[in-house]
C-alpha positions as a Markdown table, in Angstrom:
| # | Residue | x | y | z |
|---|---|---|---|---|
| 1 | Unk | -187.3 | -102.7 | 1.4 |
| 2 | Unk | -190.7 | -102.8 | -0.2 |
| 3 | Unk | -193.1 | -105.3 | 1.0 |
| 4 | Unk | -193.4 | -108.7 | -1.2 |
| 5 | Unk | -196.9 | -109.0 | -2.3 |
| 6 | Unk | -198.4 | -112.3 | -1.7 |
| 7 | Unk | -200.6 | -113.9 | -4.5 |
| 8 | Unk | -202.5 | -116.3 | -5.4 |
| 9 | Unk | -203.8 | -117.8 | -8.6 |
| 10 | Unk | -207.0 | -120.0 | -8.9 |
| 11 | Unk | -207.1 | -122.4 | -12.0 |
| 12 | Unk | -203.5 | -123.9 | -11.9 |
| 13 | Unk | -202.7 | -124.1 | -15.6 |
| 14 | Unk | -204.9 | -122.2 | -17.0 |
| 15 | Unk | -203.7 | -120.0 | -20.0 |
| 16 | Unk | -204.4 | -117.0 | -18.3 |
| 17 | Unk | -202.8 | -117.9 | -15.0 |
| 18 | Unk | -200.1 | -119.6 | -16.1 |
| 19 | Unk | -199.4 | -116.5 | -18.3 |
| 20 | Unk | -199.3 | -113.9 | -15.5 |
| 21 | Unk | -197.4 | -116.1 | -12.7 |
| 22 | Unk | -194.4 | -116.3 | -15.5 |
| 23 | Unk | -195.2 | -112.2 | -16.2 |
| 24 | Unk | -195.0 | -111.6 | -12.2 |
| 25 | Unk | -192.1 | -113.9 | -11.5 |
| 26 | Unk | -189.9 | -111.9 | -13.3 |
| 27 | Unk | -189.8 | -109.3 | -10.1 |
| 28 | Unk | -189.0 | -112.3 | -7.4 |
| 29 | Unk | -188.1 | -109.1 | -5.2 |
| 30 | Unk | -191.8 | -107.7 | -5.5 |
| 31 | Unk | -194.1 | -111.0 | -6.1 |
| 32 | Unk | -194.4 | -114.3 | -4.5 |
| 33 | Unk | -196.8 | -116.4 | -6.5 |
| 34 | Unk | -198.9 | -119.5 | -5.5 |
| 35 | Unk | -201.8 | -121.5 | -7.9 |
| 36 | Unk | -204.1 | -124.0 | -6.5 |
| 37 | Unk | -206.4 | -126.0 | -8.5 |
| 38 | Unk | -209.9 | -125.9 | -8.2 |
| 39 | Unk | -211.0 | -128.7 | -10.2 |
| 40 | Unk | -211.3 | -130.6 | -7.0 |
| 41 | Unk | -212.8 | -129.3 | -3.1 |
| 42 | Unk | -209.1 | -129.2 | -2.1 |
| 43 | Unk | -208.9 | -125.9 | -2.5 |
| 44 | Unk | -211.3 | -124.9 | 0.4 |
| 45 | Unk | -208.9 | -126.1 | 3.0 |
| 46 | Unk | -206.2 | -123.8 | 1.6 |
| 47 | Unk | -205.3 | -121.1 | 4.0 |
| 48 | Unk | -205.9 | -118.0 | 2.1 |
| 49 | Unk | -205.1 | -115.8 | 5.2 |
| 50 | Unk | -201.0 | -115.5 | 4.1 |
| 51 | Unk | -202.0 | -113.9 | 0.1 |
| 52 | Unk | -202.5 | -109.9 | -0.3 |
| 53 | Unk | -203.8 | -110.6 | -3.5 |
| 54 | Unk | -206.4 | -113.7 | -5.0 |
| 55 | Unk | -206.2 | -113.8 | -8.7 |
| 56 | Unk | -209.8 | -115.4 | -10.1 |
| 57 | Unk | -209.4 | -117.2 | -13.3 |
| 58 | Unk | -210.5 | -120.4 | -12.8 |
| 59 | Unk | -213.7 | -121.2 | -15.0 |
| 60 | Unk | -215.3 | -123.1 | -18.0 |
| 61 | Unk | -213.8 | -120.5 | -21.1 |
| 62 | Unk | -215.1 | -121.7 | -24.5 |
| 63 | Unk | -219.1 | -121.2 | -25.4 |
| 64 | Unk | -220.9 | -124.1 | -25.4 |
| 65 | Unk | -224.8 | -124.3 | -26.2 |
| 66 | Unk | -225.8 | -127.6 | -25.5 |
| 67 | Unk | -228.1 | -127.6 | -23.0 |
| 68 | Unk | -226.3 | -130.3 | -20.7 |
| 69 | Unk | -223.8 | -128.1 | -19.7 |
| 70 | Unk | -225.8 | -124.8 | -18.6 |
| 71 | Unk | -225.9 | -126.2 | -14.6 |
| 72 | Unk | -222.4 | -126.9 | -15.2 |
| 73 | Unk | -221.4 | -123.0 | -16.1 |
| 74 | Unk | -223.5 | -121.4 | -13.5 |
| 75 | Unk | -221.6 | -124.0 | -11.1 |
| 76 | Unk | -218.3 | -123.4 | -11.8 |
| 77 | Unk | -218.5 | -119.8 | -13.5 |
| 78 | Unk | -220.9 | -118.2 | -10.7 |
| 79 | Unk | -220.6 | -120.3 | -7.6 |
| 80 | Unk | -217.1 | -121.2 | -7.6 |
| 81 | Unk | -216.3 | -117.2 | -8.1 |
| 82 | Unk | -218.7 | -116.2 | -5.4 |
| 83 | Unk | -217.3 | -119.3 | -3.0 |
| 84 | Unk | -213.8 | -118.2 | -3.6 |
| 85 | Unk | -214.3 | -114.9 | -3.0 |
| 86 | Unk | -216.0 | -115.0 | 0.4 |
| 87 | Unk | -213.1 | -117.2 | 1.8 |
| 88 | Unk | -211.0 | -114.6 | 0.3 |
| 89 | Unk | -212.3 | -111.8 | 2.4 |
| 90 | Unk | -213.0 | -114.1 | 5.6 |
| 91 | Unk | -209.4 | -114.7 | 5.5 |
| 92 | Unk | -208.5 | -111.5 | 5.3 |
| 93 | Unk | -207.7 | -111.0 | 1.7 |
| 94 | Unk | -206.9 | -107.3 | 0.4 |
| 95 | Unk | -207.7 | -107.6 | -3.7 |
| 96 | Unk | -210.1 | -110.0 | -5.4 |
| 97 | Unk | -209.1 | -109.6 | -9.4 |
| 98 | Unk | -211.7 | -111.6 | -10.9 |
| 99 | Unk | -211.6 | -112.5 | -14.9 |
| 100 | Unk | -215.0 | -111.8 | -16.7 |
| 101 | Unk | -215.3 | -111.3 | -20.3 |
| 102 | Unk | -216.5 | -108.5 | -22.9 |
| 103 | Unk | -218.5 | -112.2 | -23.3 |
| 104 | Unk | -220.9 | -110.2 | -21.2 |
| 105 | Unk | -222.8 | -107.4 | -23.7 |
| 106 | Unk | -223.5 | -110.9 | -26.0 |
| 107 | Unk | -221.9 | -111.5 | -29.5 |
| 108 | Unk | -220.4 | -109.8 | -32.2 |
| 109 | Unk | -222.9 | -108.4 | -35.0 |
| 110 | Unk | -222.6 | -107.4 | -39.2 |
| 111 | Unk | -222.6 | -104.2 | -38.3 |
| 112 | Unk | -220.6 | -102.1 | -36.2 |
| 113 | Unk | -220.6 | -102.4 | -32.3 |
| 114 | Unk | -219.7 | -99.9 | -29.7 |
| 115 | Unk | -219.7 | -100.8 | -26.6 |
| 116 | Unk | -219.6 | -97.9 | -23.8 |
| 117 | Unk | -219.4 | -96.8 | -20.4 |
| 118 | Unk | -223.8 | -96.5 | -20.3 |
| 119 | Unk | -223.7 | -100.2 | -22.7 |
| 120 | Unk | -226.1 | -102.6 | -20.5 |
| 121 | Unk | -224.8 | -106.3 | -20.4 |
| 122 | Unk | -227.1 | -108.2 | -22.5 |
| 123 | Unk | -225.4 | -111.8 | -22.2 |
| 124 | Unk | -226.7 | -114.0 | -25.1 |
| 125 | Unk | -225.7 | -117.9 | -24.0 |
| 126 | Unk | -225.4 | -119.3 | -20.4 |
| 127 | Unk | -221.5 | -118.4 | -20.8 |
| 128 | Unk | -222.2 | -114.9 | -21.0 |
| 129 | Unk | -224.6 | -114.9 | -17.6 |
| 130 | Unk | -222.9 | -117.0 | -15.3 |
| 131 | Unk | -219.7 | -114.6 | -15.4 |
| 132 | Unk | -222.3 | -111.6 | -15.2 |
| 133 | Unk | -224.0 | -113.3 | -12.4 |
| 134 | Unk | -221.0 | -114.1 | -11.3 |
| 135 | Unk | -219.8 | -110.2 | -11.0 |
| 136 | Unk | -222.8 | -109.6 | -9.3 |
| 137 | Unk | -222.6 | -111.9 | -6.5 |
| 138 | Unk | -219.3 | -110.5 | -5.1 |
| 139 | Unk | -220.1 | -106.9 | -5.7 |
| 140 | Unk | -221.9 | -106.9 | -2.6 |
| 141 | Unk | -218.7 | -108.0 | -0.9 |
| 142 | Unk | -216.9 | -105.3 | -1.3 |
| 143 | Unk | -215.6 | -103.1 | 1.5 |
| 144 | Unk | -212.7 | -100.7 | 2.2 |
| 145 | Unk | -211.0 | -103.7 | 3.3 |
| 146 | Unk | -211.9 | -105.7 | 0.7 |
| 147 | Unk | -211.0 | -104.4 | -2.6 |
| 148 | Unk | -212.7 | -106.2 | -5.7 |
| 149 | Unk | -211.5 | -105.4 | -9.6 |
| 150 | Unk | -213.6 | -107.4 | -12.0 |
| 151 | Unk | -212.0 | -107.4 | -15.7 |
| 152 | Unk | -213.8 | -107.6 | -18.9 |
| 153 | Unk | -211.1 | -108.4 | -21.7 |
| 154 | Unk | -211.6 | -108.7 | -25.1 |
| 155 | Unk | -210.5 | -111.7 | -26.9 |
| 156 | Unk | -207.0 | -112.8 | -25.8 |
| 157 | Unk | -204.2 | -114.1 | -27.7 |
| 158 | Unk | -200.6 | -114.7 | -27.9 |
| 159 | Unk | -198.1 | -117.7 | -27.5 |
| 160 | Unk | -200.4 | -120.7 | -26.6 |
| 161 | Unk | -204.1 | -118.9 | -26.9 |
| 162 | Unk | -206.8 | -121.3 | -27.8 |
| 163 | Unk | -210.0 | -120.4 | -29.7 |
| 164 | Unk | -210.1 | -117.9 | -32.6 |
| 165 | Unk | -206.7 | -116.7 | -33.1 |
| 166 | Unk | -204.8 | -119.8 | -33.9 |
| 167 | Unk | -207.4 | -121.2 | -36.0 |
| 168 | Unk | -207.0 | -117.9 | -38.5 |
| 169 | Unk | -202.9 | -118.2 | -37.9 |
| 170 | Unk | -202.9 | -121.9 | -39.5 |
| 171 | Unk | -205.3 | -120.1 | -42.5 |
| 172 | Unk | -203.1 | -117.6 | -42.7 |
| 173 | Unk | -200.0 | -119.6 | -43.3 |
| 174 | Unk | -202.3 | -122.3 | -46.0 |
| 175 | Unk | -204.2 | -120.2 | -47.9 |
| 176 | Unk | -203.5 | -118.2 | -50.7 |
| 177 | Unk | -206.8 | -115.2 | -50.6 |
| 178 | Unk | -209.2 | -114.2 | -47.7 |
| 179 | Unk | -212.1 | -112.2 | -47.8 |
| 180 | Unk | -211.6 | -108.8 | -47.1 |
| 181 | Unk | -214.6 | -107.5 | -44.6 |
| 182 | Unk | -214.7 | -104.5 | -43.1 |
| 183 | Unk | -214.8 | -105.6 | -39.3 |
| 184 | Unk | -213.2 | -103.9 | -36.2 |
| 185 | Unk | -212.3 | -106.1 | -33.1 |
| 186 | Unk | -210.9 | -105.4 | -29.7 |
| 187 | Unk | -208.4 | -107.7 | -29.2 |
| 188 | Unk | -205.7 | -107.6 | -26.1 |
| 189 | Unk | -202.3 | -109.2 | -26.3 |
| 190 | Unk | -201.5 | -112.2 | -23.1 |
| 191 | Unk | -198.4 | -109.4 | -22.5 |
| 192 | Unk | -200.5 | -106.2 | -22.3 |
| 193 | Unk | -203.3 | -108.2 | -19.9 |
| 194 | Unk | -200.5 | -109.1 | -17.7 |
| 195 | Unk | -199.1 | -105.8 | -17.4 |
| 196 | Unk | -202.7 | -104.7 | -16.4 |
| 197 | Unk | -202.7 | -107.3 | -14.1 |
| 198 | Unk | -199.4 | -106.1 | -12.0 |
| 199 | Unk | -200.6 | -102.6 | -12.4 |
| 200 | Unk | -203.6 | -103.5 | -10.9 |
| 201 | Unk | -202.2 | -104.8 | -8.0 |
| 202 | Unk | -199.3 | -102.3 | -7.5 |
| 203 | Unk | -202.2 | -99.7 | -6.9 |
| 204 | Unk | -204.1 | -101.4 | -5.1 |
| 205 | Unk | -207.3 | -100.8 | -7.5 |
| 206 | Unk | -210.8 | -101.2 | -7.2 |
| 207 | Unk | -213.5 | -101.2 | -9.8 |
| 208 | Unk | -214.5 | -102.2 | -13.1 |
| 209 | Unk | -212.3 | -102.5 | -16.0 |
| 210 | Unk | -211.8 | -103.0 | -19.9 |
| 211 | Unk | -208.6 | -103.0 | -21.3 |
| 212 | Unk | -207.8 | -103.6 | -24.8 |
| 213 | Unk | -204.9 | -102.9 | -27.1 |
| 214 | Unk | -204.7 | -99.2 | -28.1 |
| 215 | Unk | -205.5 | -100.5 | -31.5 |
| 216 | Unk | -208.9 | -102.1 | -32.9 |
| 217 | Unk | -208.3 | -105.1 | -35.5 |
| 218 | Unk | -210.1 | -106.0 | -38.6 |
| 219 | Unk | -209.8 | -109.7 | -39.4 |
| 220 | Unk | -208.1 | -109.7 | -42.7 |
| 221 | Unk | -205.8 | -107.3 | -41.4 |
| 222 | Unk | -205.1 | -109.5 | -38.6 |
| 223 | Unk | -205.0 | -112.7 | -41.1 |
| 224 | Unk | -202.3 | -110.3 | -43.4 |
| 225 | Unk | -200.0 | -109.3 | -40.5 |
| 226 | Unk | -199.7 | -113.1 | -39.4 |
| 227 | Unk | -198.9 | -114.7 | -43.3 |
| 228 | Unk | -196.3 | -111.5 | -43.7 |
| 229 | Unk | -194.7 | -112.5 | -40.5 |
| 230 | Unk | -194.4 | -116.2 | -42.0 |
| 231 | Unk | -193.0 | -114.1 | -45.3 |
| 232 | Unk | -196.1 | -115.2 | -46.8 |
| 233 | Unk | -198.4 | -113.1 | -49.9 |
| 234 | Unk | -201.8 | -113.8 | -49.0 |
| 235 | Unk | -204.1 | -111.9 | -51.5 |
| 236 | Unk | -207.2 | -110.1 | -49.7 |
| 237 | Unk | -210.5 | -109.9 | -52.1 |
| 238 | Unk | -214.0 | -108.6 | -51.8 |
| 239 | Unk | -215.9 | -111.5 | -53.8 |
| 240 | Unk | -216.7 | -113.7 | -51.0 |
| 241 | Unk | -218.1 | -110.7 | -49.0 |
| 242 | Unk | -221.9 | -110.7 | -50.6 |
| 243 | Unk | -221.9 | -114.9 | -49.5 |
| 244 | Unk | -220.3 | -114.3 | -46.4 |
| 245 | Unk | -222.6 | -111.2 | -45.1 |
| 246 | Unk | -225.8 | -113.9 | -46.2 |
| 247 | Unk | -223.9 | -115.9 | -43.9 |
| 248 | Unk | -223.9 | -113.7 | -40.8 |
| 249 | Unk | -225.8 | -114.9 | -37.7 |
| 250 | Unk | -223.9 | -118.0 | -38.4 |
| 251 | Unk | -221.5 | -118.8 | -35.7 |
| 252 | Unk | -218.5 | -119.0 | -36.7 |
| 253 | Unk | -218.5 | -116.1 | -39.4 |
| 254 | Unk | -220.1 | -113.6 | -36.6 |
| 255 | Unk | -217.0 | -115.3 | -34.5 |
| 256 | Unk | -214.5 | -114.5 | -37.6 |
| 257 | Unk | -216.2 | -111.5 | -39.0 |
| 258 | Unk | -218.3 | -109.7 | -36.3 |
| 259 | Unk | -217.6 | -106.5 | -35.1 |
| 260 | Unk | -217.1 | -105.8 | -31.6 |
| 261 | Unk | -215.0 | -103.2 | -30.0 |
| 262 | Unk | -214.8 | -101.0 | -26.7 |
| 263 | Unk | -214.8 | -97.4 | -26.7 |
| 264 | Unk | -211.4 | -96.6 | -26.8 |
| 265 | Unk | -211.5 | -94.3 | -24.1 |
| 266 | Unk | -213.0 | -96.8 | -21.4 |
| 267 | Unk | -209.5 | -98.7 | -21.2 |
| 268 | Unk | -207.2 | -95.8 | -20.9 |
| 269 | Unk | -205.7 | -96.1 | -17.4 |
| 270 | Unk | -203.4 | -92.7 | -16.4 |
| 271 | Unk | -201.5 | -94.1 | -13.7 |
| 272 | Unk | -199.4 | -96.5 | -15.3 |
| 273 | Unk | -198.9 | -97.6 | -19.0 |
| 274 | Unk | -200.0 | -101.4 | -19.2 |
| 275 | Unk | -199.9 | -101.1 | -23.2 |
| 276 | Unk | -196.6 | -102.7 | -23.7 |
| 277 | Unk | -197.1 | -104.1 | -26.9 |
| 278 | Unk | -198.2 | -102.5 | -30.1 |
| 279 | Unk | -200.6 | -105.4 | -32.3 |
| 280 | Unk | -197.9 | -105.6 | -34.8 |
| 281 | Unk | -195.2 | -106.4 | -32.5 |
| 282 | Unk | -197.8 | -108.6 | -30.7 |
| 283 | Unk | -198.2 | -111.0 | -33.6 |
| 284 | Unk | -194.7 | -110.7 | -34.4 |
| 285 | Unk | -194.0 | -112.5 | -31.3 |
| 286 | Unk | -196.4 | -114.5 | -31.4 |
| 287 | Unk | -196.0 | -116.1 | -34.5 |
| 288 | Unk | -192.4 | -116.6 | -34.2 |
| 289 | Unk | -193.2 | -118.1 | -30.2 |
| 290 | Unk | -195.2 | -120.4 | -31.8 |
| 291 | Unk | -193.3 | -121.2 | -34.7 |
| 292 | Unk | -191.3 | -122.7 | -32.0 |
């Protein structure tokens, strides 16, 4: 009988964590799943000697800019990573996943933006650095023993994502027309993150990593896929685009409209396929999840 690989999730409730202890539970036979909070110091006299594997999500996840909370981010997205991850490896820890962000090369732009393998991290907001910081303070903990994979997702979605994606799903569903911009995103579905996830653990990996969904999204494409799924018309129209590109550098229409996307061939991973969902069948279920 194989070995039950011991984990253990920081940021009890989270989205993210939440997401993948359900994911892993499935396999009781090949997983065994703690979380432990780390909103309080509680956390420190946990004994982390008994886990194979320490899962890193626990963190500060929408941008802020007001000034008040810059100490805050470094605290919690830098020093709390690089904490956890030295009593990881003291204890004798194998794997240290840690979730960053593609949050890291700064934010979306009018016009179109590859990111590749040579693309230097340019952060833009204190939300951006203190993951990159964050990265760099437990690179230098790395060892044969002590096996480090730090993830850079694109935006996440699915069943109970916050931010971006269930804003545009309520539009979708209300409104009759939407502009039609030509954007292109990197998304990556909650189930296709997941699978990475596992698949990063089964092998034991190492490294830096991007993955996305095989496809790249352009917002009203997105916005059309959701209203269909409702059985919804929604009409898409090029008159707004002239206001809307004046508009750019604006927050929330870079946010809506930007354009973003990894180099396709920086997520492919040949030893297992973690691409479980195609983007249609993604919003399918997610719609009708949380139509629920």
């Amino acid at each position: 009988m194989k070995n039950i690989k011991n984990i253990l999730i920081t940021g009890k409730n989270s989205y993210i964590g939440t997401s993948l202890e359900n994911w892993l539970m499935r396999e009781p036979d090949k997983y065994k799943v703690d979380t432990v909070d780390m909103k309080d110091g509680s956390w420190k006299e946990k004994d982390f000697s008994q886990y194979d594997v320490v899962f890193h999500v626990a963190g500060i996840a929408h941008v802020s800019s007001d000034p008040k909370m810059e100490d805050l981010y470094y605290k919690v997205n830098r020093d709390l990573t690089i904490e956890t991850a030295e009593k990881a490896k003291a204890e004798g820890v194998k794997q240290f996943i840690f979730m960053s962000s593609i949050i890291v090369y700064g934010d979306s732009s009018s016009s179109k933006r590859v990111i590749d393998k040579n693309t230097v991290p340019t952060p833009s907001n204190f939300y951006g650095n203190s993951k990159l910081q964050a990265e760099v303070g437990i690179k230098s903990l790395e060892s044969n023993d002590f096996k480090i994979v730090v993830v850079r997702p694109p935006m996440i979605y699915g069943k109970e994502s916050k931010g971006n994606y269930p804003r545009l799903a309520n539009m979708a569903k209300k409104i009759p027309v939407f502009p039609d911009i030509d954007n292109e995103r990197s998304m990556l579905h909650i189930d296709n993150l997941c699978e990475f996830i596992k698949v990063m653990i089964d092998h034991e990996e190492t490294g830096l990593y991007f993955p996305q969904n095989k496809e790249y999204v352009k917002t009203s494409e997105l916005v059309k896929t959701i209203a269909e799924v409702h059985g919804k018309k929604i009409m898409m129209t090029k008159v707004f685009n002239p206001v809307l590109r004046l508009m750019f550098g604006i927050g929330i229409v870079n946010k809506v409209f930007g354009n973003l996307v990894y180099e396709k061939s920086m997520s492919d991973y040949d030893k297992a396929n973690y691409r479980i969902r195609t983007f249609k069948e993604s919003i399918e279920m997610t719609e009708l999840e949380r139509g629920q």
